[in-house]
C-alpha positions in Angstrom: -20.2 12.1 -26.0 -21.5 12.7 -22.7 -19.6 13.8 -20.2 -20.4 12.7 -16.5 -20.4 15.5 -13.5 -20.1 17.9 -16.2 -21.7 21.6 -14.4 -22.7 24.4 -16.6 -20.3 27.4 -17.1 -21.5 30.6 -15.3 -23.3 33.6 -17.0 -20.5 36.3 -17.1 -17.5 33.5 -17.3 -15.1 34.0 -20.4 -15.5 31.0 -23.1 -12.8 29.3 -22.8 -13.2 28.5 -26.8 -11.5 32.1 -27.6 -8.3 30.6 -25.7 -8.5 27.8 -28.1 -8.4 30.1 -30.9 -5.9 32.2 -29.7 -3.9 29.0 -29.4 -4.8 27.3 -32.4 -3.9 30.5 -34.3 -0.2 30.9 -32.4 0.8 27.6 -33.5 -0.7 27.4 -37.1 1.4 30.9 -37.5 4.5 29.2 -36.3 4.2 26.1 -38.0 3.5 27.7 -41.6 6.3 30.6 -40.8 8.7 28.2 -40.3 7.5 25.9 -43.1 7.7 28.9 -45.5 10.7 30.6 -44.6 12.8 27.4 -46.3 13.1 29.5 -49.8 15.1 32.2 -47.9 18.0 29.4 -47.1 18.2 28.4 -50.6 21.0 30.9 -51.5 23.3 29.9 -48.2 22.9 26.1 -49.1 24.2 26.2 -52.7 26.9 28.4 -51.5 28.1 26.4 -48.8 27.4 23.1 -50.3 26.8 23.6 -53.9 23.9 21.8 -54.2 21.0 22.7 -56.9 17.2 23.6 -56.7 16.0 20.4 -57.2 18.2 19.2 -54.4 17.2 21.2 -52.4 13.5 21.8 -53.2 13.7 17.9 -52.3 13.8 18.3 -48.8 10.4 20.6 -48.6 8.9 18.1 -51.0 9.2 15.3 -48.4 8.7 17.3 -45.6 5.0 18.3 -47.3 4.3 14.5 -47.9 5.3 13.4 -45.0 3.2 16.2 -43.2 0.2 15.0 -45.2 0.3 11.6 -44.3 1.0 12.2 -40.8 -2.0 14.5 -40.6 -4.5 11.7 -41.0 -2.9 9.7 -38.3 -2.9 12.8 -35.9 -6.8 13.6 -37.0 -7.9 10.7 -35.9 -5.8 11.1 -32.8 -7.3 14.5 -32.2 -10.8 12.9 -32.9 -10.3 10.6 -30.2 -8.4 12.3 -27.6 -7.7 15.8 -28.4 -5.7 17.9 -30.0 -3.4 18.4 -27.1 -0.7 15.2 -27.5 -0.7 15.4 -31.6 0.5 19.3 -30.9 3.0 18.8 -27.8 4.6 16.1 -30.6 4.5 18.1 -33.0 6.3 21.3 -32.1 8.8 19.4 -30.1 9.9 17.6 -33.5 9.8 21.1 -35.6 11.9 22.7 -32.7 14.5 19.9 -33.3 14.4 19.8 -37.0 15.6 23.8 -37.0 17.9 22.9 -34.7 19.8 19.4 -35.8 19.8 21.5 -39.3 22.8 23.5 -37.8 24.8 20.8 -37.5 24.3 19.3 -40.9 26.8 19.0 -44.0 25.3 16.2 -46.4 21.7 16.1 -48.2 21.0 13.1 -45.9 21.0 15.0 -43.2 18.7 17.8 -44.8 16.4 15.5 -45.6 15.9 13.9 -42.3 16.0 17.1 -40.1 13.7 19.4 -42.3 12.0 16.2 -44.6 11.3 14.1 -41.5 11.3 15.8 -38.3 10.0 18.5 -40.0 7.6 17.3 -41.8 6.2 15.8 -38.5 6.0 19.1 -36.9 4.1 20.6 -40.0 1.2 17.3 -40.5 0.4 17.5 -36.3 -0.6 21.0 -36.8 -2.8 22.2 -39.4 -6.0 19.7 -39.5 -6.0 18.8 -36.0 -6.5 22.4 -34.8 -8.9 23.3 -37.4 -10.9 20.6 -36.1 -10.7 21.7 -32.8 -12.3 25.2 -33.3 -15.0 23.4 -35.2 -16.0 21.6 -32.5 -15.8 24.7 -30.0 -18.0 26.4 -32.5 -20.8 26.5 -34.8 -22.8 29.2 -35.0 -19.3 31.3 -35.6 -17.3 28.7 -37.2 -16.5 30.5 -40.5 -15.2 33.5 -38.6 -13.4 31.7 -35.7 -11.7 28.7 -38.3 -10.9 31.9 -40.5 -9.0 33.6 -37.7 -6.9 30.2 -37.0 -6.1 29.9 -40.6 -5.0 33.6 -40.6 -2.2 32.3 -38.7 -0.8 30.7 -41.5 -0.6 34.3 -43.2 0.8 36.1 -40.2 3.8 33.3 -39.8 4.1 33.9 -44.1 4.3 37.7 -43.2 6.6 37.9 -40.5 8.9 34.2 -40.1 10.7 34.6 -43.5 11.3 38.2 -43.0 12.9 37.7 -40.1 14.8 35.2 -41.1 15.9 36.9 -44.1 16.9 40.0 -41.1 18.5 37.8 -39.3 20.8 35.9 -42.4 22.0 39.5 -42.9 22.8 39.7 -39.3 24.2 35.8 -38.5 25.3 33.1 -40.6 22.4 30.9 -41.2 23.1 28.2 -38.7 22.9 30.6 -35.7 19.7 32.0 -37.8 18.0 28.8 -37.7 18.9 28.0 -33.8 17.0 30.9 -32.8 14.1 30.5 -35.1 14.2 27.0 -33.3 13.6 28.3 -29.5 11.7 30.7 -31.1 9.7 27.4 -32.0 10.2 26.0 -28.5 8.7 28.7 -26.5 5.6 29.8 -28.7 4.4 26.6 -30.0 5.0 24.2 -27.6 3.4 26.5 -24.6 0.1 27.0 -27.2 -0.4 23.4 -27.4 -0.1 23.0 -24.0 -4.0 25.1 -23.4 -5.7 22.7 -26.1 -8.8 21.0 -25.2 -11.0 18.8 -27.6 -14.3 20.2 -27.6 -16.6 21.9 -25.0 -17.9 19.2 -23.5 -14.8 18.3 -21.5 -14.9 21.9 -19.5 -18.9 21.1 -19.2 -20.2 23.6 -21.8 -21.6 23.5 -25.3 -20.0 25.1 -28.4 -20.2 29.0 -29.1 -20.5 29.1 -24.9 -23.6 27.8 -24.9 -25.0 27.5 -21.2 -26.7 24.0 -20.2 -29.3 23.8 -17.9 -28.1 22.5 -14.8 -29.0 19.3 -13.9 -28.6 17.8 -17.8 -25.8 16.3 -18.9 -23.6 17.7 -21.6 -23.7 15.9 -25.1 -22.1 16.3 -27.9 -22.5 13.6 -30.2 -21.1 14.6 -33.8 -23.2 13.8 -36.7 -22.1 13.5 -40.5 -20.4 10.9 -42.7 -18.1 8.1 -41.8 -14.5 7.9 -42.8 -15.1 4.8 -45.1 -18.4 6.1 -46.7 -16.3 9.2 -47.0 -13.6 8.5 -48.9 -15.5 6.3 -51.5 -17.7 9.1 -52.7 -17.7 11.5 -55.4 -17.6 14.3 -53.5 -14.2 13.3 -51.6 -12.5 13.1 -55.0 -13.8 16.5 -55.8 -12.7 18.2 -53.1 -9.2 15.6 -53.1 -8.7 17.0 -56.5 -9.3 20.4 -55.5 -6.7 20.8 -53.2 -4.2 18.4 -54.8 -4.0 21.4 -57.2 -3.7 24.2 -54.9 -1.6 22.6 -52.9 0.9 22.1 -56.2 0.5 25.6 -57.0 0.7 27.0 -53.7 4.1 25.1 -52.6 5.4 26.0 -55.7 4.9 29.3 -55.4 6.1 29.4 -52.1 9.3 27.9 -52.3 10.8 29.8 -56.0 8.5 32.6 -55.6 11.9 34.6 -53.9 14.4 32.5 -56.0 12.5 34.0 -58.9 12.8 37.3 -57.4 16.6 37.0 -57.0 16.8 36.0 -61.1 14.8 38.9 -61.7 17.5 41.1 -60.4 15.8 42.0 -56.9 18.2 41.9 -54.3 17.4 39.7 -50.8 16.0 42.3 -48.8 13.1 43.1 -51.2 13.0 39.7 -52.4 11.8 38.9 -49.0 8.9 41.1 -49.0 7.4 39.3 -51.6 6.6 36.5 -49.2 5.3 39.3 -46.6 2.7 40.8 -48.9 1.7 37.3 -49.4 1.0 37.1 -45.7 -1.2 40.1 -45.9 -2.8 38.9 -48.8 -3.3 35.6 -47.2 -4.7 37.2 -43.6 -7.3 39.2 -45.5 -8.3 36.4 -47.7 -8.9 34.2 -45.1 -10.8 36.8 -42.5 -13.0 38.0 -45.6 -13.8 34.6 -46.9 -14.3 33.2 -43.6 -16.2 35.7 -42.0 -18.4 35.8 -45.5 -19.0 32.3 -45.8 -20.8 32.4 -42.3 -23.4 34.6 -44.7 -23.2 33.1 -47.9 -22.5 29.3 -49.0 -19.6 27.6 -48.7 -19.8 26.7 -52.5 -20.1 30.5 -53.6 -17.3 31.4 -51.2 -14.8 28.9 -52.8 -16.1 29.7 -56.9 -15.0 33.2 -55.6 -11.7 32.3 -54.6 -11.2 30.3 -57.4 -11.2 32.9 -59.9 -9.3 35.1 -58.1 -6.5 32.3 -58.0 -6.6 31.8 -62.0 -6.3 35.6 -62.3 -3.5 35.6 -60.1 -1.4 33.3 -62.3 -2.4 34.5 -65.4 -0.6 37.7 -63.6 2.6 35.9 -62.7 3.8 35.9 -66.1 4.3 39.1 -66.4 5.6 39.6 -62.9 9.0 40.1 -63.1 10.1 43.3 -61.7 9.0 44.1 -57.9 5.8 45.8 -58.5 4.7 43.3 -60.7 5.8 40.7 -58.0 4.2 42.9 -55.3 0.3 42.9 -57.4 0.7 39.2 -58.0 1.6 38.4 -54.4 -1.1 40.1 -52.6 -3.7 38.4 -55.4 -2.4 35.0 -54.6 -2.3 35.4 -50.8 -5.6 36.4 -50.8 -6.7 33.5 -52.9 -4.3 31.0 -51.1 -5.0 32.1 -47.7 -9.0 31.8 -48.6 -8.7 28.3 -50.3 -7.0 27.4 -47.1 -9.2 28.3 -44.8 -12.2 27.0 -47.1 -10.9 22.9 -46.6 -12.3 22.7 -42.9 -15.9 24.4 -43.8 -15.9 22.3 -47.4 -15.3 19.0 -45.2 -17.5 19.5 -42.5 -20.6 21.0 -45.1 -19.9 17.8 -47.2 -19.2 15.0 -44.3 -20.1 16.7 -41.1 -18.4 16.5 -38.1 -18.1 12.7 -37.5 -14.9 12.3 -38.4 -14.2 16.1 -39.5 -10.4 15.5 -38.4 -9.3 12.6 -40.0 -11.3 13.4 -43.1 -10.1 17.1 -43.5 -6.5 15.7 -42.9 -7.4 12.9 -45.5 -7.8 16.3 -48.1 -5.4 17.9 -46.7 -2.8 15.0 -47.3 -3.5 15.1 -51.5 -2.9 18.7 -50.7 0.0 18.0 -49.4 1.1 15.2 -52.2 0.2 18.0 -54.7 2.7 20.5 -52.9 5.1 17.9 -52.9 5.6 17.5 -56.8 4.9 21.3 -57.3 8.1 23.0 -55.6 10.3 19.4 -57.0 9.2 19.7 -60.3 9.5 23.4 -60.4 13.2 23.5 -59.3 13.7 20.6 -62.0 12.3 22.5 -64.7 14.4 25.6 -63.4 17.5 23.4 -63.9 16.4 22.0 -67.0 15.3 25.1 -69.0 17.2 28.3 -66.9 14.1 29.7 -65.8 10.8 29.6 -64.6 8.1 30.1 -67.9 7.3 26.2 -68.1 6.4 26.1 -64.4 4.2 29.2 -64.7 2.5 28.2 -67.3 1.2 24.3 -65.6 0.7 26.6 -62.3 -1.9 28.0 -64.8 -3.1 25.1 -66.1 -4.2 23.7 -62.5 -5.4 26.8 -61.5 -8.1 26.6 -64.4 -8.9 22.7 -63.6 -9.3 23.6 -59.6 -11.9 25.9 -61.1 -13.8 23.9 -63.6 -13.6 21.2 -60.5 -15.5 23.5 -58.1 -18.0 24.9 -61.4 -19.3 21.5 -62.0 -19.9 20.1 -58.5 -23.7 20.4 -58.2 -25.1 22.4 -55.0 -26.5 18.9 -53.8 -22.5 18.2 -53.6 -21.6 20.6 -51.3 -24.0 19.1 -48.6 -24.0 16.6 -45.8 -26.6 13.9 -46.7 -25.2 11.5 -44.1 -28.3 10.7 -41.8 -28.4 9.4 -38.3 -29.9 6.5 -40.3 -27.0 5.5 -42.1 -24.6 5.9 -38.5 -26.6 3.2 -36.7 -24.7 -0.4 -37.2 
């Protein structure tokens, strides 16, 4: 929209858009660190209060649908006013989730520190900001959205391991009070230097000077919510990541209890999760930066396979090495397929309603991870070990890529016209 007494950003002046990624990226890396590093408590919870997997696994599983609902809420908040108040929210709630889970000693109280407040902290995060970088940029936005979703690898990489350090160090309720003003001080002072787009500093995306004199617009273009969701193409890419997100959550949560029943003690189970943040970072920095070259539809094919040959891997990964191959496969897959879900919604939809309708994906992602990591820790309990869950991680891994093979190339493309936005 236009904005009024808007002046053009001198020629030499730093674009304030690289802030917004720097942000952007600080906060998706706490978020996701934190998120991810909820596998490393499992062993100090059963001991302390004898509860099993599934139990346990609950918690994450409510926490990931209630992030996923709460996302759409917060994209369309971030649509209308900016990504600023969704993010303040946010990290203030997953700073007090760590925290209040110090003082708990019931599965209630699990499951409304990390399920709810949690799970708040986790939905404000992810789709809001990577609609915010796709607004600050466009000729760029593969490589600048791929730098933001990095983030969730470098939290992966380093958040769990430290916690793991620090459970060696502390008992886990002093662990989890650090990691809180940890929380405090990184994300909440990120969210504090978000803007909405470029148009409110008086600028166009990618730093784009305006002549002076004009006023700035930026009136997004693409697909309404409604017209949206009813199409073929949003069920595509729903089922897509309803899959990956199944997978991916599972994975995360038992991929270190599954370590531990392989014999691996906690230290090197740990790692496991870090070479998935490497994995992860280079997936998403190679796939984003590539997709800016070739189409989005080839880049995500691409992933795709390399996801199905990354769990036909995990089989046979049961000692460290095996673990360590699988993990940096799957991060780079993961992080890539990640990254992907902002450039496959605004190629399909444009940028409309790019927030609301990536979180609108991003919430069957999230009901997806949900079930994965509950119905893996059930099977766990019910069998004794993890075969069965590998094997439908498989099996979803294969339909996510049949999904993507038989979309057309027409699918992958905007066809909303300025025709069809007019009432």
């Amino acid at each position: 929209m236009p904005v009024k007494g808007a002046s053009p950003i001198k020629k030499g002046k730093p674009f304030y858009g690289y802030t917004i990624v720097l942000s952007c990226f600080l906060i998706t890396a706490v978020t996701f660190g934190v998120n991810y590093s909820f596998g490393i408590f499992f062993d100090p919870f059963i001991s302390e209060f004898g509860w099993n997997r599934a139990e346990i696994s609950l918690a994450f599983a409510l926490a990931t649908v209630l992030s996923g609902f709460l996302g759409i809420g917060a994209g369309k908040i971030t649509d209308a006013l900016g990504p600023r108040p969704v993010n303040l929210v946010g990290g203030l709630c997953l700073a007090s989730g760590c925290f209040l889970m110090t003082y708990m000693h019931s599965l209630g109280q699990l499951y409304l520190y990390f399920g709810l407040l949690v799970g708040i902290g986790i939905g404000s995060g992810f789709p809001s900001l990577m609609a915010t970088v796709s607004r600050w940029f466009r000729i760029r936005r593969g490589a600048m959205t791929s730098i933001v979703a990095a983030g969730t690898g470098v939290g992966t990489m380093i958040i769990p391991l430290v916690a793991s350090r620090l459970l060696l160090q502390f008992d886990w309720r002093l662990s989890l009070r650090l990691m809180s003003g940890a929380v405090l001080i990184l994300a909440v002072t990120a969210a504090l230097f978000l803007k909405r787009d470029p148009a409110v500093i008086g600028c166009l995306p990618d730093g784009a000077v305006q002549p002076q004199g004009e006023k700035i617009g930026l009136e997004d273009a693409g697909t309404p919510l409604g017209k949206a969701i009813l199409s073929n193409r949003f069920r595509a890419a729903g089922a897509l990541y309803f899959t990956i997100g199944y997978c991916t959550q599972g994975v995360m949560v038992h991929v270190v209890p599954h370590a531990l029943e392989s014999g691996i003690n906690p230290a090197r189970a740990a790692t496991v999760i870090f070479l998935i943040g490497v994995g992860s970072i280079l997936g998403r920095l190679g796939m984003g930066i590539l997709s800016d070259r070739i189409q989005v539809r080839g880049s995500t094919i691409l992933t795709l396979v390399t996801w199905f040959i990354a769990f036909l891997w995990l089989p046979y990964a049961a000692d460290l090495r095996g673990l360590y191959l699988f993990a940096l496969l799957f991060g780079a897959s993961y992080g890539a397929l990640l990254g992907l879900a902002v450039l496959i919604s605004a190629q399909m939809f444009g940028l409309l309603s790019l927030g609301t309708i990536t979180a609108a994906i991003m919430f069957l992602y999230t009901c997806g991870g949900a079930i994965g990591p509950a119905l893996t820790g059930y099977l766990f309990d019910l069998t004794g070990g993890y075969r069965e869950a590998f094997i439908i991680f498989l099996g979803l891994a294969l339909a996510a890529l049949m999904i993507s093979l038989l979309l057309k190339p027409g699918d992958w493309q905007d066809t909303a016209s300025e025709r069809e936005q007019q009432p």
